[in-house]
MILO-68420 format. One record per residue: residue in three letters; x, y, z of N, C-alpha, C in turn. Coordinates in steps of 0.05 Angstrom, whole numbers, plus 5000, padded with zeros to 4 digits. Each point is the difference from the previous one (the first is absolute). Example, Ala and Ser with C-alpha at 12.3 -4.5 7.8 and 13.67 -1.06 7.14 Angstrom:
<sites>
ALA526448865156498250245000501850245000/SER499350214986501650245001498550225014/
</sites>
This chain:
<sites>
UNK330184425828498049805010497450135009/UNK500250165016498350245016498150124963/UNK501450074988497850004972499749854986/UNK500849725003498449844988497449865018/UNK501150085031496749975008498650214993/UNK499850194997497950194996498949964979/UNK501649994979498349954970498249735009/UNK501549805014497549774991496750045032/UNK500650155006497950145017497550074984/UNK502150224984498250214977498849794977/UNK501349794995498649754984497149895021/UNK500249985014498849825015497650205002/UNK500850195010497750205015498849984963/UNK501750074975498050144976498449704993/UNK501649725001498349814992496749925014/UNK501550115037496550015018498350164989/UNK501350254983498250154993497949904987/UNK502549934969498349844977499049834998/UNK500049745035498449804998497450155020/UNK500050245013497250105013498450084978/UNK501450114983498250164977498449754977/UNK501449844993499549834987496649815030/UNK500749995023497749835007498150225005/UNK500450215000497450244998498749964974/UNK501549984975498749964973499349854998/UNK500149705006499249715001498750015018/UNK499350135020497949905027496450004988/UNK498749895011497449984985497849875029/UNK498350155002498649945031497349944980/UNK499549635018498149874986497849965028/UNK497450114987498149875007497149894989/UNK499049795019499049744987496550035014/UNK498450014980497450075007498849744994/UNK497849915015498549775001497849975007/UNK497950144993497050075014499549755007/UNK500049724994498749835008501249855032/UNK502350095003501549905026497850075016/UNK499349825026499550035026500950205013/UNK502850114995501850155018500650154985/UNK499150054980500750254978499050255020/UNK500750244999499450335010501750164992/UNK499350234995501450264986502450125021/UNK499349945018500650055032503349794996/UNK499949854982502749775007502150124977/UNK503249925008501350014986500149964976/UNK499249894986499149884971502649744990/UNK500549905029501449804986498549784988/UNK500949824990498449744995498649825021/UNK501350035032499849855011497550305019/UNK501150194997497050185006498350164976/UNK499549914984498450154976498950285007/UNK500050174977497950194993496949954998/UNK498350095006497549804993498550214975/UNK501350294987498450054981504150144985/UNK498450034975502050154974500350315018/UNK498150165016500350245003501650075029/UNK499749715016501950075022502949924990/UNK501749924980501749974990501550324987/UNK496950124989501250244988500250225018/UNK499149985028499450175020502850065002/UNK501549815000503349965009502050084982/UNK499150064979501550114973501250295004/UNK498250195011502150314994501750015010/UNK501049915026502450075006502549805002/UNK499549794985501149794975501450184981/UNK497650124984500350084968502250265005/UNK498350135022502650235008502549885009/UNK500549825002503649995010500549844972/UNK498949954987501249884967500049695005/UNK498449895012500149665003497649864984/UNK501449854984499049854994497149865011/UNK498149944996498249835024498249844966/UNK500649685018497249824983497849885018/UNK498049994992497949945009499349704981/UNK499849805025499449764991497449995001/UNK497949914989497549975007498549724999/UNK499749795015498849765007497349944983/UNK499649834987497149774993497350255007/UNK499250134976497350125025498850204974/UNK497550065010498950194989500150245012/UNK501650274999500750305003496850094996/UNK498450035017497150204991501050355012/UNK503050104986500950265009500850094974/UNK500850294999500750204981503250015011/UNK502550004985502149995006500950325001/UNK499350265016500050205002499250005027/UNK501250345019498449995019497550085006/UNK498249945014497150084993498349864981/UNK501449715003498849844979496749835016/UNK499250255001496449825013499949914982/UNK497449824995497249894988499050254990/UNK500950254995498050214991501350204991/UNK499250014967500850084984499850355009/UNK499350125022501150325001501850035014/UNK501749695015502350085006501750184988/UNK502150155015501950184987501849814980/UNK501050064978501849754996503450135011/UNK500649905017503150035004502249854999/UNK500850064979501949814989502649885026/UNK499949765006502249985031502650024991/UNK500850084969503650025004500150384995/UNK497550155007501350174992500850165019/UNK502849965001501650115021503250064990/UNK500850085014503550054996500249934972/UNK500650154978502149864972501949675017/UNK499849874991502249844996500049814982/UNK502249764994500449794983499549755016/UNK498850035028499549735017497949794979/UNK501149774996497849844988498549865020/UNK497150024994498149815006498549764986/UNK500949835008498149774989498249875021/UNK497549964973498049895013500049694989/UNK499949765019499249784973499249795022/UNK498649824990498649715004501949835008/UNK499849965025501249715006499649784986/UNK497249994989500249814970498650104982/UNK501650044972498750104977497149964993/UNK497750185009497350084991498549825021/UNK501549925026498450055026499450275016/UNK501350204993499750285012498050124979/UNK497449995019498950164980497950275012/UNK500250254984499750265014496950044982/UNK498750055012496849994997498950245003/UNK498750134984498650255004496649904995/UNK499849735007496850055015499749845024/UNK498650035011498949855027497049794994/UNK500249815023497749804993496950005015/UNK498950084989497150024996497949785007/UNK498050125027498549765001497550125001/UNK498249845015497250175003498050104981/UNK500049804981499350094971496449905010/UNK499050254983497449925005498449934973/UNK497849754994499149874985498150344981/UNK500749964980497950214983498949794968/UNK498849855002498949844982503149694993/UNK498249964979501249744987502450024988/UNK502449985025502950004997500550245012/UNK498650214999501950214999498950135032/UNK503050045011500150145031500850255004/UNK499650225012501050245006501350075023/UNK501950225006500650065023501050295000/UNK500450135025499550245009502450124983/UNK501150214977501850134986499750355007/UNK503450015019500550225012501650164982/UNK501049954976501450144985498650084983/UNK500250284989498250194977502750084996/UNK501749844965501650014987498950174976/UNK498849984989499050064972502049844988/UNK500550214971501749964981502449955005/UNK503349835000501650095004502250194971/UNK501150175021501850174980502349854986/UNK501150134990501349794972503150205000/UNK502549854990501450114991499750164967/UNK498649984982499750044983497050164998/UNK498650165027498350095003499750264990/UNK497450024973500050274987500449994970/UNK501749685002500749904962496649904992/UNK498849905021496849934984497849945014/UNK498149915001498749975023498849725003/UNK501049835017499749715000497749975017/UNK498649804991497949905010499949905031/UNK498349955009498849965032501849705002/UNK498849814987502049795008502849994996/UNK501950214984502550034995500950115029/UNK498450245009500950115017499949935028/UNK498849755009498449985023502449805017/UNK500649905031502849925006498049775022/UNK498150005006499449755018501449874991/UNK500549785023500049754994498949775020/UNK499249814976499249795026500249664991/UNK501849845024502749784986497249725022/UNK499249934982498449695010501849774999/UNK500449935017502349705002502350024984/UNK501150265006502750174985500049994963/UNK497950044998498749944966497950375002/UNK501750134984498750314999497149954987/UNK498650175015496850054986500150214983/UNK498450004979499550214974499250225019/UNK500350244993497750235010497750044977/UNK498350065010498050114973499350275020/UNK497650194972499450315007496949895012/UNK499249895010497449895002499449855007/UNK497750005021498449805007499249774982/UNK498950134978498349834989502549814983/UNK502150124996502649814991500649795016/UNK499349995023501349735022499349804983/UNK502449784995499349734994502249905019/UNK500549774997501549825019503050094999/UNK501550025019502550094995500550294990/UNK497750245014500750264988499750085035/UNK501250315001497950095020500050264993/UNK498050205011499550255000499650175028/UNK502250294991498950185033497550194995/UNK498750075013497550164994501750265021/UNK501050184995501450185017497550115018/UNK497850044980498050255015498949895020/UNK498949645008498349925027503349845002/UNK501450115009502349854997500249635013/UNK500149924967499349745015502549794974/UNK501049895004501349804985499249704997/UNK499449954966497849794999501849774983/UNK499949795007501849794992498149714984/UNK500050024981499049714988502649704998/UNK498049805008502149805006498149724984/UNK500349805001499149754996498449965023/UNK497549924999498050095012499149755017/UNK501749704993500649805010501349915027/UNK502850244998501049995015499750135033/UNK501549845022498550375023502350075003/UNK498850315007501650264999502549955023/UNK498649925026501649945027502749824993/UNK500349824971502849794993500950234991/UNK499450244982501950134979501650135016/UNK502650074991501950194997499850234987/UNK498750235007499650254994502750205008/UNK500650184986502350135001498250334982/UNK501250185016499150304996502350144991/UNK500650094975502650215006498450305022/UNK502450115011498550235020502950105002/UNK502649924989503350265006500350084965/UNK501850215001500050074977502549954994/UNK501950195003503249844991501349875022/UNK500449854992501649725016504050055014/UNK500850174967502649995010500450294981/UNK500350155014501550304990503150105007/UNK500849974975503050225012500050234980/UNK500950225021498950324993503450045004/UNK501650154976501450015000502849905016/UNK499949775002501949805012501149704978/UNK502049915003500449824977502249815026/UNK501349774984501549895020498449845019/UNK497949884979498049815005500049774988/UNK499349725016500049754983498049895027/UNK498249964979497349754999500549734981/UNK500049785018500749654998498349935008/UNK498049804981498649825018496750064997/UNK500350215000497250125013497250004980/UNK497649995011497450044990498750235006/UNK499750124978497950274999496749954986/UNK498350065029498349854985496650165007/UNK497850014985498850174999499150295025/UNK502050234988499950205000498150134986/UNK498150205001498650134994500250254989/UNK503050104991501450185000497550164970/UNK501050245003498750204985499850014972/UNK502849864985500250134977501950204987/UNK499650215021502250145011501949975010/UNK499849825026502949825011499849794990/UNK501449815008500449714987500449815032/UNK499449694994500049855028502250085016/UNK502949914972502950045007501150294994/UNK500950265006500750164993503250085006/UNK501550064977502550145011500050214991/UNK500050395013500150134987501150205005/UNK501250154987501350225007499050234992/UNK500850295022499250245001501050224974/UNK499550194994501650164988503150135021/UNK501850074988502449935009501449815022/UNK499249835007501149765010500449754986/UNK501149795007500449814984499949695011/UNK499049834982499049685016502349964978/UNK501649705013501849904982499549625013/UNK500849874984501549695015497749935017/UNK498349884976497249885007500349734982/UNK499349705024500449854991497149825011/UNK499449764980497249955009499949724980/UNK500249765023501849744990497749865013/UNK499149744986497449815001497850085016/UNK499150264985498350145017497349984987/UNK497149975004497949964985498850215015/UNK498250174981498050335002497449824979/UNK498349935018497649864980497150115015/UNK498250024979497650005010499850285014/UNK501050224998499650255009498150204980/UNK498450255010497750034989499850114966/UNK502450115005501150284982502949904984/UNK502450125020503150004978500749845036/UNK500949784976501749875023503150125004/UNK501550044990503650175007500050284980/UNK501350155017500050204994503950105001/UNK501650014980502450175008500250134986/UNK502850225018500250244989503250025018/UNK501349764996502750105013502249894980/UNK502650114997502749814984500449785018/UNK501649904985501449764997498149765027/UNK497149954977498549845009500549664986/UNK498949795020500449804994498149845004/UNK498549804977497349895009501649664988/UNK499549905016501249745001498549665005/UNK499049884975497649755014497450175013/UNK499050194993497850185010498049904987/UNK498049965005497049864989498550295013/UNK498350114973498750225000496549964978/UNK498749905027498349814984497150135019/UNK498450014974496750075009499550285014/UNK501550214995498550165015499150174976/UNK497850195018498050064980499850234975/UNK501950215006501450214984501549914979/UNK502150045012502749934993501649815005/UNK502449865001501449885012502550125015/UNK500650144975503750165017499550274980/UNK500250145016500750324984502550165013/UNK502150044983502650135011501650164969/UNK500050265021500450244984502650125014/UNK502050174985502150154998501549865026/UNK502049804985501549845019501949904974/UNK502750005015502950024989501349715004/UNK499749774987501849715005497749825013/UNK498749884983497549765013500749754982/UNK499849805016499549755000497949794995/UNK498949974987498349795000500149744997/UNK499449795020501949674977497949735017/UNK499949904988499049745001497050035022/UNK498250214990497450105017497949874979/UNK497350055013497349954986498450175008/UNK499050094981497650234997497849904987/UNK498049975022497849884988497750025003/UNK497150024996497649985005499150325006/UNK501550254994500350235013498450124983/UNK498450265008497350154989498049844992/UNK498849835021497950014999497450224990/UNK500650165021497550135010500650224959/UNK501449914992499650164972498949904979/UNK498049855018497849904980498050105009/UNK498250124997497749995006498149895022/UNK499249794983499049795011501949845019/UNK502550005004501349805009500449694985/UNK499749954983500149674988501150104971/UNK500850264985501249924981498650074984/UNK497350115007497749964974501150394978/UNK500050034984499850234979499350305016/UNK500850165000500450255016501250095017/UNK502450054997501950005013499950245009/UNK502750095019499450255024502949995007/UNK501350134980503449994996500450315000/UNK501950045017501150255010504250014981/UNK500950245015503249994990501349785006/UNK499349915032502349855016499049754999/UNK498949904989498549674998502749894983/UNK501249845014501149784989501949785031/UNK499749704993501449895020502850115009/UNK500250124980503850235016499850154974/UNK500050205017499750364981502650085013/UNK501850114981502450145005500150244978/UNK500850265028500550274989502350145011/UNK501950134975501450195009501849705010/UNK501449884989502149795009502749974988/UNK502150045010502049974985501149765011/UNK501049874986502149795005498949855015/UNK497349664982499349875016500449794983/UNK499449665012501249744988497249885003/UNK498049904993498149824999500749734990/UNK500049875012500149734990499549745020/UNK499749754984499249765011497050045022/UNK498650174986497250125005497849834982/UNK497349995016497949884999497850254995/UNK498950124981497850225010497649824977/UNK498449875012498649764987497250095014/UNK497849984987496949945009498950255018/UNK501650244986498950265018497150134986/UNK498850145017497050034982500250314983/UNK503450155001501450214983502549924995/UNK500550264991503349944982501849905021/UNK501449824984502549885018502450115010/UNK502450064988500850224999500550274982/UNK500350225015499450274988501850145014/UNK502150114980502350275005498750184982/UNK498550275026498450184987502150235006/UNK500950184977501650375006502649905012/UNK501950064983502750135001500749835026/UNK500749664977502049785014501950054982/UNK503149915022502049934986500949804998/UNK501849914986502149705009498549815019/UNK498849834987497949804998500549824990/UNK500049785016501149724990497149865004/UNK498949824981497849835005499949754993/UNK501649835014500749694987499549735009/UNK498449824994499949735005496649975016/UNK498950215004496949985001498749844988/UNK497949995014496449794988498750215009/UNK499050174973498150215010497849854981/UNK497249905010498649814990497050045014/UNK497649974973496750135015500350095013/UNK500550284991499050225014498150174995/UNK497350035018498250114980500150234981/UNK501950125002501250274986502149944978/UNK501650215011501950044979502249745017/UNK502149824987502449975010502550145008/UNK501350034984502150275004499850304987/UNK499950135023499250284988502450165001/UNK501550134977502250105007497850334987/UNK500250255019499450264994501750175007/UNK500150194983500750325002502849995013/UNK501749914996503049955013501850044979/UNK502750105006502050064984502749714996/UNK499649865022500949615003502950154998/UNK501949824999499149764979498749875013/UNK498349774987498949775012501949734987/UNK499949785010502249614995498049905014/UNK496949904964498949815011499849844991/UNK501349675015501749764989498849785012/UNK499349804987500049725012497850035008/UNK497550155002497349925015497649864984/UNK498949865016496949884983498350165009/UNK497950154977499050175003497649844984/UNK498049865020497849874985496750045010/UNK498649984977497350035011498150225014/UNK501150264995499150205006498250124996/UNK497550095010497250084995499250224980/UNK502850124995499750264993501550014969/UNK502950055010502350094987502049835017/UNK502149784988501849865014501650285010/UNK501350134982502250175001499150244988/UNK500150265021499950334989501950135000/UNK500550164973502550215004498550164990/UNK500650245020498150284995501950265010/UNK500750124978501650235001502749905020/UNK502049845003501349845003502350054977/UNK503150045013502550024987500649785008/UNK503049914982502349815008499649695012/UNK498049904984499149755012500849714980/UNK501949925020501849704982497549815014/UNK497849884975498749805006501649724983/UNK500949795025501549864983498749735018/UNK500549814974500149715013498049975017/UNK497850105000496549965017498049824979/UNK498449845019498449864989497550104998/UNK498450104987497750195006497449834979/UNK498349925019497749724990497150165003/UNK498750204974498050135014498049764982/UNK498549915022497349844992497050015019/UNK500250275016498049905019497650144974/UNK496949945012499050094978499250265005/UNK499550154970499150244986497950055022/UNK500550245013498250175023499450284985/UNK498350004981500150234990497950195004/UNK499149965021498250285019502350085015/UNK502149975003502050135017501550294978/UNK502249804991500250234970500949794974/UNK498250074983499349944978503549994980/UNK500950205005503250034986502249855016/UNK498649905023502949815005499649755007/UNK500649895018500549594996501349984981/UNK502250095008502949834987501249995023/UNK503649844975501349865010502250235009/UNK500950284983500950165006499650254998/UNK499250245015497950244990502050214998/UNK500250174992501250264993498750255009/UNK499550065024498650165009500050354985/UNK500250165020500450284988502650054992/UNK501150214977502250014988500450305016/UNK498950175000500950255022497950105021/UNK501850155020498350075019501350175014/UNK497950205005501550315018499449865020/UNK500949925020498249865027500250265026/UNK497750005004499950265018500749815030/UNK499349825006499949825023502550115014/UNK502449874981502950025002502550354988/UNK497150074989501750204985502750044976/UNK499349704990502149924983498350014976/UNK501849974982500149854967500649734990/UNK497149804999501549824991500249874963/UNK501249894998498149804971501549725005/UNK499549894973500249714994502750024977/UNK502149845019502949974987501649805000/UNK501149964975502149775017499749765003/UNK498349834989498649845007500649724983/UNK501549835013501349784987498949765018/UNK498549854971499549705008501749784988/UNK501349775008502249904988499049755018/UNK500149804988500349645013496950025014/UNK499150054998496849955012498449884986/UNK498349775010497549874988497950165012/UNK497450084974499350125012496849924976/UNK498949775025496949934985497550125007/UNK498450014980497150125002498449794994/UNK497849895010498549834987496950165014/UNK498049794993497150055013499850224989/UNK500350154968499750234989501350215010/UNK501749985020501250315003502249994981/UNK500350265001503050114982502349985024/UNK502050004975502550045018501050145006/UNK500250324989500050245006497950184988/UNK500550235011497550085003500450405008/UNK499450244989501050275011497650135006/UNK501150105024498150255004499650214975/UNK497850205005499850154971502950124994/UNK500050024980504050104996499350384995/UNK497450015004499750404998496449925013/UNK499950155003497550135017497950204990/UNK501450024970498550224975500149834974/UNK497550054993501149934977501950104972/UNK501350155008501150224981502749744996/UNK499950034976502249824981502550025008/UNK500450274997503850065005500649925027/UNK498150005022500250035039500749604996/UNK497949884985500649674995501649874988/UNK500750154978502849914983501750065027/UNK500750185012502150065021501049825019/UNK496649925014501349815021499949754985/UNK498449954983501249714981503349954999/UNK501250224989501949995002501750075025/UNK499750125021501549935025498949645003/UNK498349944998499949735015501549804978/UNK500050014975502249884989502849985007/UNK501150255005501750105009501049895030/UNK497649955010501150015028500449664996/UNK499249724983500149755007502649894989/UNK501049885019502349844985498949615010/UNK499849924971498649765015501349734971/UNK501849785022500949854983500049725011/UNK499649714989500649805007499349905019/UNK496850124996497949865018498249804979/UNK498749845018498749854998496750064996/UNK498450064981496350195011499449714989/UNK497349905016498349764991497450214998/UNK498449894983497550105001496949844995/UNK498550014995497049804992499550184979/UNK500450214996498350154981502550144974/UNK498250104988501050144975501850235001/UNK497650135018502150354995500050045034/UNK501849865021500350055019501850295015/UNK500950124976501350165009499050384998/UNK498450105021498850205000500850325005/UNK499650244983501050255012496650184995/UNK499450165017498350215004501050254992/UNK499750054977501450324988498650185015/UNK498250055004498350225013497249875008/UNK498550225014497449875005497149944983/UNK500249605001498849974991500249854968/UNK502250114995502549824985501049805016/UNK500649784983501649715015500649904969/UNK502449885003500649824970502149805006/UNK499549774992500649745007501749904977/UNK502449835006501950044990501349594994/UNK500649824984501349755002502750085003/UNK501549795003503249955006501050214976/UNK499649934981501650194971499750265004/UNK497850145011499450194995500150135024/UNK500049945028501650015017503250134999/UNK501549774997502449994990500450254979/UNK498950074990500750154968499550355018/UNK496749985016500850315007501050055024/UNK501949745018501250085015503250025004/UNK500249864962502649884998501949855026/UNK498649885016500649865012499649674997/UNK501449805022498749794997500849844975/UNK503350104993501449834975500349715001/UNK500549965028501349755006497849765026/UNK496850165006499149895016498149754979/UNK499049875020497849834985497950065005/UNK497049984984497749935003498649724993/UNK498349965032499449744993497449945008/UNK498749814989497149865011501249865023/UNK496850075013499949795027502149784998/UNK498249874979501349724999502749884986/UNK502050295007502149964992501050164968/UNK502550035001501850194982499949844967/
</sites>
């Protein structure tokens, strides 16, 4: 009897164990920030019923949280954030930047999210008054920042122009103003900094008075940095003009050389209207979820050497601006490596799908250097002033299925030195029109970029392999072709062009598609430079022996 109490002791005591251990792992210490409360202070517990009154007295309370492995979420109330989610997040961009989780290694998650989806919103400018009258419409005011140029992730590939490089910003009745390089450029709805009498000059509608507007200044640079930490989730939230460099991004997750960011998740979250690259990652097993990545002026998302990513049911949109020139679109463009609404490098094992990358002023999406296992399915990648899908220099495979790929400024679809790519069952509609001060050899519907390449970037070898099109419609109208190759040699020496002629034969496997066309000989290869020779369905078919079983058809039907 005497040991059968003991054993059920030893039960009891191991099950207290395993129910203490279990509420240590489940415990999660919540607090609730509300700048607009009456009774809000940094000074209060951060319950609901005593709020936080900013994002940074919340994080004040984090290290020795993160050091005992607890969980902590931060609720954040109806409001505009005019803070940097770091500590040392002044109004002034020479703050130190110190990242607030970097402390202790652990797996403690933090979440940050909106008490209601895209009422939390985190602001990297402040509001502006005191504007003084300098002629008809246009007002100035006192400009303490001497930015110049900003630096670039891709800084040293070329040298971009003054308006590519430049990160003001300035938001009139939350509607962004153009920048121009000049005075004498002010028209309505632009503004210009004069760094040297440092003065910031704003043209408006010259009807209206200045004292009704809503003026907004960007003046923080990154908004939300994690420096080698992962075990993050952002819900809810607005990221919204940042002034960031170019260099950093509004949103950043990044990791150090030997450390590691993992279990980054980032769910109905909008990064809009920032100066430069709105998100920036660089951790595994990331998750972008209902994310709206819209208008900022670089880039939209750039994320490099990261192991298991997610992408699903997001929009990428209105992103690189400032890679126009002029700003409106007009001919001369100011395109660097990393210009595209989501540039991915160095990726293994990612899922894109039920994606929107529509009406960006560059390429839509782009997997640039040595991706692997790449899924790309059920997208609207659509006007984009560039290229639409850019697949480069990767060893793949790539599974790209089920997307409408329409209307693209450039090239709908690029494969450039690119292995192992199942293009199946995509709808690909190239009709925007013939831009041929851009490049003359492409506007098509599918381009064949470079066939080899020593790439020093990466230090690899790549070419063009593998390459199977099967069940795809795939129209050209408004005079473009439907395909279309980069030069297939770079000499003109016969035997160097017979060669890659034949690797690129070699490399197509293409059956039981559907090509519409308007014209005759829609189907194009560039043997060398300066050579081009244009090709109909028969003759097509005959030197690619492909294309037994597909159809060719007019517009107006088979």
């Amino acid at each position: 009897m005497m040991r059968l109490i003991v054993i059920c002791m030893m039960l009891i005591g191991w099950f207290s164990q395993i129910h203490h251990l279990n509420s240590q792992i489940s415990h999660e210490v919540v607090f609730y920030v509300n700048p607009t409360a009456p009774y809000a202070d940094d000074a209060n517990d951060g319950t609901y019923q005593n709020p936080l009154k900013t994002i940074q007295g919340a994080f004040d309370r984090l290290v020795p949280l993160r050091q005992a492995g607890v969980d902590v979420r931060i609720i954040l109330a109806d409001g505009i954030y005019r803070e940097a989610l770091f500590n040392g997040g002044e109004s002034n961009l020479t703050a130190p930047i110190r990242p607030f989780w970097m402390i202790a290694e652990t797996t403690a998650q933090i979440t940050i999210e909106a008490e209601r989806i895209g009422g939390a919103i985190i602001s990297g400018a402040d509001v502006w008054t005191d504007w003084q009258p300098h002629g008809q419409g246009i007002y100035t005011h006192h400009w303490q920042y001497d930015w110049g140029v900003a630096g670039r992730y891709d800084q040293g590939e070329y040298t971009p122009s003054e308006y590519a490089s430049r990160r003001e910003l300035v938001i009139l009745n939350h509607q962004r103003l153009t920048p121009v390089t000049s005075y004498e450029a002010l028209t309505p709805n632009t503004f210009w900094v004069d760094e040297a009498s440092d003065r910031l000059f704003i043209h408006i509608d010259p009807t209206v008075d200045i004292q009704q507007q809503f003026i907004e200044v960007g003046v923080r640079d990154q908004l939300l940095y994690g420096w080698n930490r992962g075990h993050f989730v952002l819900r809810g939230l607005v990221f919204q003009h940042s002034v960031d460099s170019g260099a950093h991004a509004a949103v950043a997750f990044q990791v150090g050389e030997g450390k590691t960011c993992e279990h980054v998740v980032l769910e109905d979250v909008t990064i809009r209207q920032n100066a430069q690259v709105g998100l920036y990652l660089n951790c595994h097993h990331t998750t972008l979820r209902r994310v709206q990545i819209i208008d900022n002026g670089f880039a939209g998302v750039i994320g490099t050497n990261m192991h298991t990513l997610l992408v699903e049911d997001s929009l990428f949109s209105g992103n690189g601006w400032r890679a126009w020139r002029d700003g409106r679109g007009q001919l001369g463009v100011d395109f660097g490596w990393s210009n595209a609404a989501m540039k991915l490098l160095f990726i293994e094992n990612a899922l894109i799908r039920n994606n929107q990358f529509t009406d960006n002023w560059i390429d839509g999406l782009w997997f640039d250097t040595d991706n692997r296992h790449i899924t790309i399915e059920n997208n609207l990648i659509a006007r984009n002033r560039w290229n639409g899908l850019f697949l480069e220099a990767s060893y793949g495979p790539f599974i790209v299925r089920h997307n409408r790929i329409l209307s693209n400024g450039l090239n709908d679809v690029v494969l450039s030195v690119v292995q192992d790519v199942l293009f199946e069952s995509n709808e690909v509609i190239s009709d925007a029109p013939i831009n041929s001060l851009i490049y003359d050899t492409q506007n098509v519907a599918l381009f064949f970029g470079e066939f080899r390449r020593d790439d020093a970037f990466s230090g690899l070898m790549f070419t063009l392999g593998d390459i199977t099109l099967r069940n795809n419609t795939i129209v050209a109208t408004n005079g473009r072709s439907l395909t279309a190759s980069d030069w297939l040699s770079f000499t003109a020496d016969d035997a160097n062009v017979y060669a890659d002629y034949r690797h690129f034969i070699d490399a197509l496997t293409s059956n039981m598609n559907v090509w519409v066309s308007d014209t005759v000989n829609p189907f194009r290869l560039t043997m060398n430079v300066g050579y081009s020779q244009q090709f109909d369905f028969d003759q097509w078919r005959m030197i690619t022996r492909q294309d037994g079983q597909s159809q060719f058809c007019q517009p107006d039907g088979c």
